[in-house]
C-alpha positions as semicolon CSV with decimal commas, in nm:
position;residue;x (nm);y (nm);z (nm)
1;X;-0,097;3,893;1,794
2;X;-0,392;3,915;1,573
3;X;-0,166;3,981;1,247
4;X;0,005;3,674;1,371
5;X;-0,245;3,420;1,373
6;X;-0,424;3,594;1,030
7;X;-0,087;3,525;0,896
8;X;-0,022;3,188;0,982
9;X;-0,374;3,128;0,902
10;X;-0,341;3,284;0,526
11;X;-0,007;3,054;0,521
12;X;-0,173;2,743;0,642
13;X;-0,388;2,571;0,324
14;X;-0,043;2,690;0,122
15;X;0,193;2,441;0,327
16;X;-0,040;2,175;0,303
17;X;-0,060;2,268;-0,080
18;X;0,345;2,172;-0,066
19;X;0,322;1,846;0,110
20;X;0,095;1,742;-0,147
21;X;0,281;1,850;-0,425
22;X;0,584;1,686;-0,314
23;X;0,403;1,349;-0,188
24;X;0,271;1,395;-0,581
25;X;0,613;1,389;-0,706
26;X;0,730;1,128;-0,536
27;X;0,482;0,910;-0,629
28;X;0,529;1,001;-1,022
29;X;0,897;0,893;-1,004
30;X;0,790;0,538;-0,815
31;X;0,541;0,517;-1,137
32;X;0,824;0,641;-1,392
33;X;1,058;0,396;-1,220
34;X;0,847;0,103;-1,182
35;X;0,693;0,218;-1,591
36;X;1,092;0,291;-1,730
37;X;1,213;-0,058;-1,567
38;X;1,081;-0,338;-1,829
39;X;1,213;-0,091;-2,122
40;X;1,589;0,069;-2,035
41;X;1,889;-0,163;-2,043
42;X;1,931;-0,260;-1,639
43;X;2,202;-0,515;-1,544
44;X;2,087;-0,603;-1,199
45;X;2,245;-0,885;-1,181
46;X;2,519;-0,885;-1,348
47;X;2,838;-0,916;-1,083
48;X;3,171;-0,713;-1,131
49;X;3,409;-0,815;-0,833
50;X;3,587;-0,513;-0,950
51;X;3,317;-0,249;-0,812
52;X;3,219;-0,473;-0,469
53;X;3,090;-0,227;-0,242
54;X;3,206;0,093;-0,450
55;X;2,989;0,426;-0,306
56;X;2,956;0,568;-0,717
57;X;3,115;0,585;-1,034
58;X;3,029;0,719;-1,426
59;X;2,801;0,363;-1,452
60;X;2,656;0,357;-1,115
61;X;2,612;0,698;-0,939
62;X;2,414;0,488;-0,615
63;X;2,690;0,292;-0,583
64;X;2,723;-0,144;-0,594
65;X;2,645;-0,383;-0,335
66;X;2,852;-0,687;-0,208
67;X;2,837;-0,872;-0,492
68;X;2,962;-0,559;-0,741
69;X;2,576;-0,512;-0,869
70;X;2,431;-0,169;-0,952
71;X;2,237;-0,041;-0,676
72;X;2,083;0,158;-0,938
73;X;1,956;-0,064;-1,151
74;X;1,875;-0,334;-0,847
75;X;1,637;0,023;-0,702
76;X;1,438;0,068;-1,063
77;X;1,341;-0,379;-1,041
78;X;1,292;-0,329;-0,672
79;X;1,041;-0,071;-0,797
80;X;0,835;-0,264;-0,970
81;X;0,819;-0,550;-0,766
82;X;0,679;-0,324;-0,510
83;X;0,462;-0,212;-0,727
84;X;0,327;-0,557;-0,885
85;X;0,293;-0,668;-0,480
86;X;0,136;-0,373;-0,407
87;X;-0,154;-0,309;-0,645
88;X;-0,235;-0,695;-0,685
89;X;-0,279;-0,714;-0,310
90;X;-0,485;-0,399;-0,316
91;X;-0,708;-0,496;-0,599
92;X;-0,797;-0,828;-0,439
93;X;-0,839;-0,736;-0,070
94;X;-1,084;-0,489;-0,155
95;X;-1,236;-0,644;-0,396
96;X;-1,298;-0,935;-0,170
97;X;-1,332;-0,750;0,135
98;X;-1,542;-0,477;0,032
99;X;-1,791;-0,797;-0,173
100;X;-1,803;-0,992;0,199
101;X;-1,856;-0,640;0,387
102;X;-2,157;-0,527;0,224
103;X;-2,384;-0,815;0,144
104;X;-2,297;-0,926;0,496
105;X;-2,450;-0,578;0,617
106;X;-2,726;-0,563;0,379
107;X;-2,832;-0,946;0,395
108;X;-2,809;-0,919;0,794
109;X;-2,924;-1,213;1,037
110;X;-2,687;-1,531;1,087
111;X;-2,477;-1,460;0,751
112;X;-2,403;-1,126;0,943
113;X;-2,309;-1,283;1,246
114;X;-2,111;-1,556;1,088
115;X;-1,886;-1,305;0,889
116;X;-1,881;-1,054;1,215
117;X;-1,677;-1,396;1,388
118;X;-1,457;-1,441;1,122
119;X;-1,322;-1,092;1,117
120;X;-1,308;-1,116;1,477
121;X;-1,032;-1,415;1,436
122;X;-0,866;-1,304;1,158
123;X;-0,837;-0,919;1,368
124;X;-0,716;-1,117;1,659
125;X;-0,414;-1,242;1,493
126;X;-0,085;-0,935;1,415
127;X;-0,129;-0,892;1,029
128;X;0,206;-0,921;0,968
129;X;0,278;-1,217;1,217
130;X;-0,016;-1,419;0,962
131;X;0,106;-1,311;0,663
132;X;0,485;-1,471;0,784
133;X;0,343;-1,780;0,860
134;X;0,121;-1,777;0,534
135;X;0,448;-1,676;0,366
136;X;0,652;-1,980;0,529
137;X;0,402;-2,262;0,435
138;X;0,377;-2,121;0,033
139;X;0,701;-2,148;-0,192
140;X;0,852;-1,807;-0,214
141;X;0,767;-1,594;-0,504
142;X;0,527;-1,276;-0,596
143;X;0,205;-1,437;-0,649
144;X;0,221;-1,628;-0,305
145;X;0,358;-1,285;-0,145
146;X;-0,002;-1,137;-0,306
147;X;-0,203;-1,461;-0,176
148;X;-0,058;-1,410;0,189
149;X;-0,128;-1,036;0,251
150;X;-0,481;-1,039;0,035
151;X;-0,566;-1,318;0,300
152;X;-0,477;-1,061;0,603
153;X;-0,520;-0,724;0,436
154;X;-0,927;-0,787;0,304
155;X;-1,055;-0,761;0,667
156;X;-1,018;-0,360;0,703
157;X;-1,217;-0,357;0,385
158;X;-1,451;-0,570;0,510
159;X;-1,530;-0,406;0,895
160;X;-1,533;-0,033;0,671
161;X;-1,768;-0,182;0,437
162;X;-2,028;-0,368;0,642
163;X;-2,032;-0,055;0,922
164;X;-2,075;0,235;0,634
165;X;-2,351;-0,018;0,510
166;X;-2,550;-0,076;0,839
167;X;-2,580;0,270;0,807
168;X;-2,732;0,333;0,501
169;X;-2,915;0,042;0,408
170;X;-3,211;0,211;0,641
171;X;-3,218;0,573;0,478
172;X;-3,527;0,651;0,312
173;X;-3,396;0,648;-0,078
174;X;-3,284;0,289;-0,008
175;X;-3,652;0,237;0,124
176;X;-3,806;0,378;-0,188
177;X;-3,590;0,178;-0,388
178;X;-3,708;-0,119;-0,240
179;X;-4,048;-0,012;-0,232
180;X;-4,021;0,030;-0,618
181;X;-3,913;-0,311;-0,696
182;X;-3,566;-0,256;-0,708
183;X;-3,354;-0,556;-0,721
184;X;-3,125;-0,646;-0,507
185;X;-2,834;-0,603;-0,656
186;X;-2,918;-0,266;-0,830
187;X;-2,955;-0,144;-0,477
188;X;-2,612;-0,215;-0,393
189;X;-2,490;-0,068;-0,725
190;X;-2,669;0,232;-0,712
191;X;-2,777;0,339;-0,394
192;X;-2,562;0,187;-0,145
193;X;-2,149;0,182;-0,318
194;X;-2,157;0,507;-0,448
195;X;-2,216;0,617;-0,096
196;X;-1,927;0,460;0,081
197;X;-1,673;0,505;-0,193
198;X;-1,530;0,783;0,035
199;X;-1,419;0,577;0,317
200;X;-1,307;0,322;0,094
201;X;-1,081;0,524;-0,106
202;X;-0,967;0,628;0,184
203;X;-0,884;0,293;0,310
204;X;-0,755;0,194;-0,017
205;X;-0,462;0,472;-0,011
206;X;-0,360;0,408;0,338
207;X;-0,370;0,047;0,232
208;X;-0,059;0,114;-0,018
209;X;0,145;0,257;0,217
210;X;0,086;-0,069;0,462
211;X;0,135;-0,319;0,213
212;X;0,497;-0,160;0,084
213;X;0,659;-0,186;0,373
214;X;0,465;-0,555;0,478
215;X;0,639;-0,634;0,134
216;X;0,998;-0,527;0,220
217;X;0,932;-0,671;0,561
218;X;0,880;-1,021;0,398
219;X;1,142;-0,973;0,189
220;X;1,340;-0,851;0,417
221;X;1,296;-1,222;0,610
222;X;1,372;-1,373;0,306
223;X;0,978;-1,531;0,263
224;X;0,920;-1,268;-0,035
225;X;1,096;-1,226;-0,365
226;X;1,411;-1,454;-0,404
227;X;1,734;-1,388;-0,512
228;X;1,852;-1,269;-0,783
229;X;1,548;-1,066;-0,813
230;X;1,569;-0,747;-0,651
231;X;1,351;-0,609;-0,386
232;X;1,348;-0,336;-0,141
233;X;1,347;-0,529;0,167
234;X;1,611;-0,725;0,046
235;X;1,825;-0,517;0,015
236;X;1,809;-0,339;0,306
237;X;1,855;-0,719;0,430
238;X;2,184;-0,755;0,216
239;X;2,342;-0,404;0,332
240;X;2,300;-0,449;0,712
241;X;2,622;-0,673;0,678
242;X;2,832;-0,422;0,567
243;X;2,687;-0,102;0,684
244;X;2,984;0,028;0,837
245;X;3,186;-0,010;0,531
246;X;2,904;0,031;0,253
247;X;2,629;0,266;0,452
248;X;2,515;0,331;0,089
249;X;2,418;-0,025;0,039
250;X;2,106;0,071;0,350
251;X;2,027;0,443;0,235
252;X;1,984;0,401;-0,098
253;X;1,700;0,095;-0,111
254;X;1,562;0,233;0,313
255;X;1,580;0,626;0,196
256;X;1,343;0,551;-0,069
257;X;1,097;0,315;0,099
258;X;1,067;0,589;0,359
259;X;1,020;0,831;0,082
260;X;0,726;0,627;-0,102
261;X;0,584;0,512;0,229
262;X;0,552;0,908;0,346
263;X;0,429;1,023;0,006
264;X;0,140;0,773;0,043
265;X;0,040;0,890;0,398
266;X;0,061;1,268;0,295
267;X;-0,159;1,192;0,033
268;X;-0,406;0,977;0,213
269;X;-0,430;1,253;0,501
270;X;-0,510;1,509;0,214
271;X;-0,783;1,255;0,034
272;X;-0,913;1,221;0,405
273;X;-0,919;1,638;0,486
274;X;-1,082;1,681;0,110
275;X;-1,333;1,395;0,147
276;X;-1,438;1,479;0,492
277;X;-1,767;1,674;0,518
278;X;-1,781;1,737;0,922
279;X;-1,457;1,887;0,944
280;X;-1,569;2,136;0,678
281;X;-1,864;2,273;0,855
């Protein structure tokens, strides 16, 4: 019994070694695909009525959709719209979020209180329900797909931010700081950010994985990208018609999502186990 649990001990760190490997590979073909897609010769849209809903051939080895359109080539765009959603809605929600979080926390008083409400109302509200009705009032298109989940998405930023900051802004180097004749703003640069970077990075990659799918969900509705452009979520939307007859038309675009999506998490839990001092002691 005690050889046992030495060995599955010894084997332990190894497997989670693999996952991260793997969710590391993953990732580098979603960056090769969404990096290769401006430069190789796609057709994406280009319809041949000959090759509507064909599983593979010598041009297409995914297969076409209903409209005779390489699922291949439709997968590499849908890449990099993810991608361009993604990232843009990342950069600006913590931007934002994490800029509101910790001046709220260190200026305190009625400012506090006044942001504390907000993110009350905002975390009252499903994320994705707000970002559909944000989605249905803007034209359709990438930038307003960005607008609508920054506007729900900088609040987690914001709560991590300003709670990480009450507690800190009273330690003793922040104190001396002060005491000094420290500015302000070289406080928060220099004593006070480089000490919640953890959490936030933290944040940040869990925050991929949530805004991928939000961004095949809305597409997916059809308040995202717009046809012809291709997009993950739709389509996953445009193969549920025929997936009896074309199952490819789902597993190709959902297999992948799911693949990204899990990548993402696997890394985030690893950034989270590295980056977390208690559960080393």
């Amino acid at each position: 019994m005690k050889q046992t649990f030495l060995l599955s001990a010894k084997k332990w760190p190894a497997s989670l070694s693999v996952k991260s490997l793997l969710a590391s590979v993953i990732l580098l073909l979603w960056l090769l695909m969404v990096l290769l897609a401006p430069f190789l010769d796609l057709h994406p849209n280009d319809v041949v009525l000959e090759k509507i809903l064909l599983s593979s051939d010598q041009q297409a080895f995914l297969g076409y959709d209903d409209l005779g359109r390489p699922l291949f080539d439709r997968l590499l765009v849908g890449a990099y719209t993810s991608f361009s959603v993604t990232f843009g809605v990342i950069f600006v929600s913590s931007f934002v979020g994490t800029g509101i979080g910790v001046i709220s926390a260190y200026i305190g008083g009625h400012w506090d209180h006044l942001v504390v409400r907000i993110i009350d109302v905002f975390m009252a509200f499903p994320g994705i329900l707000l970002a559909i009705a944000l989605s249905g009032l803007m034209a359709p298109g990438i930038a307003n797909v960005i607008i609508a989940l920054s506007v729900v998405s900088w609040v987690g930023y914001a709560r991590l931010s300003r709670a990480q900051v009450l507690a800190i802004k009273q330690r003793e180097h922040v104190q001396s700081a002060r005491a000094l004749g420290a500015s302000h703003g070289r406080i928060i640069l220099w004593h006070i950010l480089p000490l919640i970077m953890a959490p936030l990075m933290i944040e940040f990659t869990f925050g991929i994985a949530s805004i991928i799918i939000a961004e095949a969900g809305l597409s997916f509705l059809g308040l995202g990208v717009q046809a012809p452009q291709a997009s993950w979520g739709s389509m996953i939307r445009d193969g549920t018609q025929y997936l009896l007859m074309a199952p490819h038309m789902v597993l190709v675009p959902g297999v992948t999502l799911m693949l990204v999506v899990l990548a993402v998490n696997l890394l985030g839990d690893a950034l989270r186990d590295k980056l977390d001092v208690k559960a080393k002691k």
